[in-house]
C-alpha positions as CSV (number, residue, x, y, z in Angstrom):
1,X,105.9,122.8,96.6
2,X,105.5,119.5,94.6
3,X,108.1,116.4,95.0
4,X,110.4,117.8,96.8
5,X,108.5,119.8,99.1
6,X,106.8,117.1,100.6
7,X,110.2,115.2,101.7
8,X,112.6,118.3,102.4
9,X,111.3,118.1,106.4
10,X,112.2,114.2,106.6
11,X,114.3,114.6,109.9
12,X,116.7,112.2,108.4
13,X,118.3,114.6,106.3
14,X,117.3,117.8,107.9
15,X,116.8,120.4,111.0
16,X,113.6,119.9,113.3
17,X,113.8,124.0,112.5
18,X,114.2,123.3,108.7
19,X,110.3,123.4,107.8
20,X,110.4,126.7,108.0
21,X,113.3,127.7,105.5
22,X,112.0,124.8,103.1
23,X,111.8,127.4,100.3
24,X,115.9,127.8,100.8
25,X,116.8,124.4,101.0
26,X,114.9,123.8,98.2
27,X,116.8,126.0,96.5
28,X,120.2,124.6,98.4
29,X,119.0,121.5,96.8
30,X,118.5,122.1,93.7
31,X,121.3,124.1,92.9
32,X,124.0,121.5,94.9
33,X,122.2,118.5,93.3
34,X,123.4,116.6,96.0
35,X,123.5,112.6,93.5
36,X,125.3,113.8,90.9
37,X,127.3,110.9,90.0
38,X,125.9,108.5,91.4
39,X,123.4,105.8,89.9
40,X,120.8,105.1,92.1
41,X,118.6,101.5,91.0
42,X,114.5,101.6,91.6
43,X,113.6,98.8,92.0
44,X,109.5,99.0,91.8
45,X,106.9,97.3,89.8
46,X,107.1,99.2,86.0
47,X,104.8,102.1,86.1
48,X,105.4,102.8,89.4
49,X,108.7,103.9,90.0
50,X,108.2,107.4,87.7
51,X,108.1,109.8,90.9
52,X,111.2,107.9,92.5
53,X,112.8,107.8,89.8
54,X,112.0,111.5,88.7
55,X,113.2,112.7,92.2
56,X,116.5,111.4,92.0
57,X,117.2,112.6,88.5
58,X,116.1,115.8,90.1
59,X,118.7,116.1,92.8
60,X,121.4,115.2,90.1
61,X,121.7,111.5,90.3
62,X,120.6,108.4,87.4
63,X,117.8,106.6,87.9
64,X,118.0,102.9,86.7
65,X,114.7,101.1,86.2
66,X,115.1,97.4,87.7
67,X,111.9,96.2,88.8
68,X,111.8,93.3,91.4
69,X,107.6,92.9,90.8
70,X,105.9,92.5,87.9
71,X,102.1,93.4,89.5
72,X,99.5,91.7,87.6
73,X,95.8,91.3,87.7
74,X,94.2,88.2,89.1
75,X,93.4,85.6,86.5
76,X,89.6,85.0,87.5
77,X,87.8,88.7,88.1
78,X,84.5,86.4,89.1
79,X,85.5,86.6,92.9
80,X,86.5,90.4,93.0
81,X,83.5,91.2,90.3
82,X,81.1,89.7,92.8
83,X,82.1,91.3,96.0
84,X,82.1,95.0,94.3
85,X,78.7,94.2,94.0
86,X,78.0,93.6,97.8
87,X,80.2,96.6,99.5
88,X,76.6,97.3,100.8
89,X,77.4,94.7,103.0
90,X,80.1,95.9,104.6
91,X,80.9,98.4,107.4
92,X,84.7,98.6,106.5
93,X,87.1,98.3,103.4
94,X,90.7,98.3,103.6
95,X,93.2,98.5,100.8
96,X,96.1,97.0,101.5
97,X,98.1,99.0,99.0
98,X,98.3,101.4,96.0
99,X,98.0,98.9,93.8
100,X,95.0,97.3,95.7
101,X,93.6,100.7,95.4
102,X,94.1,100.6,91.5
103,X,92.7,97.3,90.6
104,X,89.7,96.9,93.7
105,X,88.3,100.5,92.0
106,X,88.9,99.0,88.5
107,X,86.3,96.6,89.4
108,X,84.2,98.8,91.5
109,X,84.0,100.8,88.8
110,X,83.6,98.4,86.1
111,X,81.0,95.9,87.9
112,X,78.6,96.1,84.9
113,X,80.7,96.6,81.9
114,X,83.6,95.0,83.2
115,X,85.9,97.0,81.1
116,X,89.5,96.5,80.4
117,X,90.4,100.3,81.0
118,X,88.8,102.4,83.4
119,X,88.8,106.2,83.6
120,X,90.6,106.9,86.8
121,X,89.4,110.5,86.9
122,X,85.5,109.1,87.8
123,X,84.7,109.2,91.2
124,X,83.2,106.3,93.5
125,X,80.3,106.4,95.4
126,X,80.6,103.8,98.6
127,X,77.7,103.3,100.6
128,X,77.2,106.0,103.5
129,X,77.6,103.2,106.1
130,X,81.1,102.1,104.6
131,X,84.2,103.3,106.2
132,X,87.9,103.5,104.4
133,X,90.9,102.5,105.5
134,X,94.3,101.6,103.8
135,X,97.9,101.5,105.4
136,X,100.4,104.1,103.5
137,X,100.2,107.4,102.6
138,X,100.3,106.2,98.6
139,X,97.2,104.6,99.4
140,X,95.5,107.6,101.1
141,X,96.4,109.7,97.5
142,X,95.2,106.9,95.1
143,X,92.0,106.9,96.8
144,X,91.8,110.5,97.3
145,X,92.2,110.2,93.4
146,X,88.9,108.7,93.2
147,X,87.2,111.3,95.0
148,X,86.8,109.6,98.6
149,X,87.6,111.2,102.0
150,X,87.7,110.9,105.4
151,X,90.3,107.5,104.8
152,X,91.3,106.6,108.0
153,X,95.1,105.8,108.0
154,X,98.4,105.7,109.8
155,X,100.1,108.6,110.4
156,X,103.9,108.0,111.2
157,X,104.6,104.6,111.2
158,X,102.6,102.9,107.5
159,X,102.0,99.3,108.5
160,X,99.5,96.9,109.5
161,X,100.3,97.0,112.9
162,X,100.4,100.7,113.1
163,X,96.8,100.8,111.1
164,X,95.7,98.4,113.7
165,X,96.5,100.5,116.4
166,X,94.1,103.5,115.3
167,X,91.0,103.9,117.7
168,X,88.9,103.4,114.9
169,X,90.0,99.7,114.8
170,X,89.8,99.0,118.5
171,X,85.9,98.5,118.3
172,X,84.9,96.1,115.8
173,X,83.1,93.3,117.3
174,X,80.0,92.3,114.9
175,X,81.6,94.7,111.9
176,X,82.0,93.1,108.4
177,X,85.1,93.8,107.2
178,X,86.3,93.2,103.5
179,X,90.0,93.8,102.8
180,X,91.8,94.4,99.1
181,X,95.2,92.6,99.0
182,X,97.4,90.7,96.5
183,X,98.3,87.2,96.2
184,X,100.1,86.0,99.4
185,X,99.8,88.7,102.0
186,X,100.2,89.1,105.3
187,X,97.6,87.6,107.4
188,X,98.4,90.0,110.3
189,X,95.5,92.2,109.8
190,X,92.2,89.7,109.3
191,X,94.0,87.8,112.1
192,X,93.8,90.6,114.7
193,X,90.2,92.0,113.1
194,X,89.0,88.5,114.2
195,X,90.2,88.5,116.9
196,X,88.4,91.5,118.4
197,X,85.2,90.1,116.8
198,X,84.9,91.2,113.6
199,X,83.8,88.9,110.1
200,X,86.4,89.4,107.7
201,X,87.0,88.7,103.7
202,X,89.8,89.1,101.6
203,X,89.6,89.7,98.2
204,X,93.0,89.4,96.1
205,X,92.7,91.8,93.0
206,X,95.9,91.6,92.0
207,X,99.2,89.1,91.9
208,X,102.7,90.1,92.2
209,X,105.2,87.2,90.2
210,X,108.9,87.4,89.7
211,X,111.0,89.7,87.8
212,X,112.3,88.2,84.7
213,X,115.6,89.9,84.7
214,X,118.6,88.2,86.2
215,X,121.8,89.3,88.6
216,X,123.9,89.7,86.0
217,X,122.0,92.7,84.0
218,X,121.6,94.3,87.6
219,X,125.5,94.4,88.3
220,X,126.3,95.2,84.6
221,X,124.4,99.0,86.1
222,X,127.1,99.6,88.0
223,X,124.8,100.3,90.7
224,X,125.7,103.0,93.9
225,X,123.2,102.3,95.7
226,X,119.3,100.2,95.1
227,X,116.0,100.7,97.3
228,X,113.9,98.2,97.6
229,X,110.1,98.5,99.1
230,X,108.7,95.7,100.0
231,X,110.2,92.1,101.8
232,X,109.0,90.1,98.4
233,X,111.1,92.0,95.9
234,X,114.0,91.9,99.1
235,X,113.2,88.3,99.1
236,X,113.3,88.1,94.6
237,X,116.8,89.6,94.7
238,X,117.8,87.4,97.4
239,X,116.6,84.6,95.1
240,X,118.3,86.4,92.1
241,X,121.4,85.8,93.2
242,X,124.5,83.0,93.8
243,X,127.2,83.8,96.0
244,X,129.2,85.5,93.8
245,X,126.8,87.3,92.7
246,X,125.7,88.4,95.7
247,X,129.1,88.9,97.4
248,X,129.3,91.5,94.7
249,X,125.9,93.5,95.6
250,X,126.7,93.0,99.2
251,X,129.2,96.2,98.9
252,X,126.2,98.3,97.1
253,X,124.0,99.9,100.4
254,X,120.5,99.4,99.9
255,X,117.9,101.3,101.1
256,X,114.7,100.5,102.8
257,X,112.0,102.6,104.4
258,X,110.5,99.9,106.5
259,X,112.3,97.9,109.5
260,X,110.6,94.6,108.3
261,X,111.7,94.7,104.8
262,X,115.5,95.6,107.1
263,X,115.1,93.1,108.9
264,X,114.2,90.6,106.2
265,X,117.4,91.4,104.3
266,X,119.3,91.0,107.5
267,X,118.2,87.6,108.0
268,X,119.1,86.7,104.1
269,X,122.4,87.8,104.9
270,X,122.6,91.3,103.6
271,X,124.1,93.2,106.0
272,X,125.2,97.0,104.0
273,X,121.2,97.9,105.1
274,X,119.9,101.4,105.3
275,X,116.7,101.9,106.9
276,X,115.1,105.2,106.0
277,X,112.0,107.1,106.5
278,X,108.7,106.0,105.0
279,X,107.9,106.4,101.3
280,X,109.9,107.9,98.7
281,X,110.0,111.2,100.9
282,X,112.2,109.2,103.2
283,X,114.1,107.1,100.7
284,X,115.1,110.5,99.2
285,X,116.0,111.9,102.7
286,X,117.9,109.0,103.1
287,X,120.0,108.8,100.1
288,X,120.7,112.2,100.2
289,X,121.9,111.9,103.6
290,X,124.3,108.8,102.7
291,X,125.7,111.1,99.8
292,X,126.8,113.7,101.6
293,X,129.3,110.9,103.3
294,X,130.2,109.9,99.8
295,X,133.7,111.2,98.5
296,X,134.0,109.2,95.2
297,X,131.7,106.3,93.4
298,X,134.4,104.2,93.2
299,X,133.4,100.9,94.6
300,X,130.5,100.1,92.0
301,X,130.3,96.6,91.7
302,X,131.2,95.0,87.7
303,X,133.2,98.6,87.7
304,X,136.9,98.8,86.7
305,X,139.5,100.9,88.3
């Protein structure tokens, strides 16, 4: 069914019944291209955004490419090098992310050689003893990517707290637990992992760092609407911005597919919020739900009647 198959039963923009006429809404879809017209701003780390981005153009609308991350690796590879080496020790490895996925198995991978590019299509061999976990859905394909299975993972809600809540977590009293983040995450998960008795490490394998863009080339897009997926690139924009500046964006909705990255806006004082479904199935559900309300694209900020 490919992209859009997997987001057409999102319940934000369709039936409970509507799984099983997904080959005619496709088609609906398709042929209504429901975002023509309207320019819809990605705003994910470059190299990321393609499927987004792709999806949109897809149901009609224009995709602009305004990332709020630039992801990075980690300066020193020493620390991440030397723990690849020891996942022996370890009874559980989470990835916090795609991208922890990406550059954790860049060094699994590479422990010896230490190469600069990696073939992603090689498969890993963990230890037998070591069990995977990681939080989104993204994750769970990256690492299927590399050939492992049985990747314990939310299912409906894809957050720390929602991973904590499996019954696979509950239990970990004596476990070694090594976790693959980026600079400055949450400490939510090691936190509650102690807490129930486990020995924890985090490993950062890659760094997130401001966009070098500024406000003004983001108005000058004449942006519809923008998504944003995580709190720090909410948090960049925020930062991005003066008050005029932001006055301006403040009539532009932006979508989210995660309360906490809602509720971060919220408190930064931007208010036109949409909160979707997870992942890019949801953000598509989402927009294409808000379209459907939309008569005219008239109130583009920088845009002159």
């Amino acid at each position: 069914m490919g992209m859009w198959g997997s987001f057409l039963p999102d319940p934000l923009f369709l039936p409970r019944s509507a799984s099983a006429r997904q080959p005619e809404l496709l088609q609906e879809i398709m042929q209504k291209r429901p975002l023509t017209g309207l320019n819809i701003v990605v705003t994910r780390p470059r190299g990321q955004a393609e499927k987004l981005a792709q999806c949109i153009e897809m149901a009609g609308g224009h995709a602009t490419l305004f990332p709020l991350l630039e992801i990075s690796p980690v300066l020193d590879l020493e620390p991440l090098y030397s723990l690849a080496k020891r996942l022996h020790e370890f009874n559980l490895a989470i990835f916090i992310s795609p991208n922890a996925v990406l550059y954790g198995m860049q060094a699994i991978l590479n422990t010896d050689e230490k190469k600069e590019e990696i073939d992603t299509r090689r498969q890993v061999k963990f230890p037998a003893s070591l069990k995977i976990a990681t939080v989104g859905q993204g994750s769970v394909r990256a690492l299927r990517g590399y050939g492992l299975e049985n990747i314990l993972a939310p299912h409906d809600r894809f957050d720390s707290e929602a991973l904590l809540a499996l019954p696979e977590l509950q239990h970990v009293a004596g476990q070694n637990v090594v976790i693959f983040r980026g600079n400055g995450g949450r400490e939510l998960l090691g936190d509650t992992l102690k807490s129930r008795g486990a020995r924890v490490e985090y490993v950062t394998c890659y760094q997130r760092n401001k966009p070098t863009q500024d406000a003004n080339q983001l108005i000058a897009t004449h942006p519809d609407a923008i998504t944003i997926t995580s709190s720090e690139a909410m948090g960049y924009l925020n930062d991005m911005v003066n008050n005029i500046e932001k006055q301006e964006l403040t009539m532009v909705p932006i979508f989210v597919p995660h309360i906490r990255i809602a509720e971060v806006a919220n408190q930064l004082g931007w208010s036109n919020v949409i909160l979707t479904g997870a992942g890019d199935d949801g953000l598509m559900s989402g927009l294409i739900a808000w379209a459907h309300t939309q008569n005219n694209a008239s109130h583009r900020p920088g845009k002159k009647s």
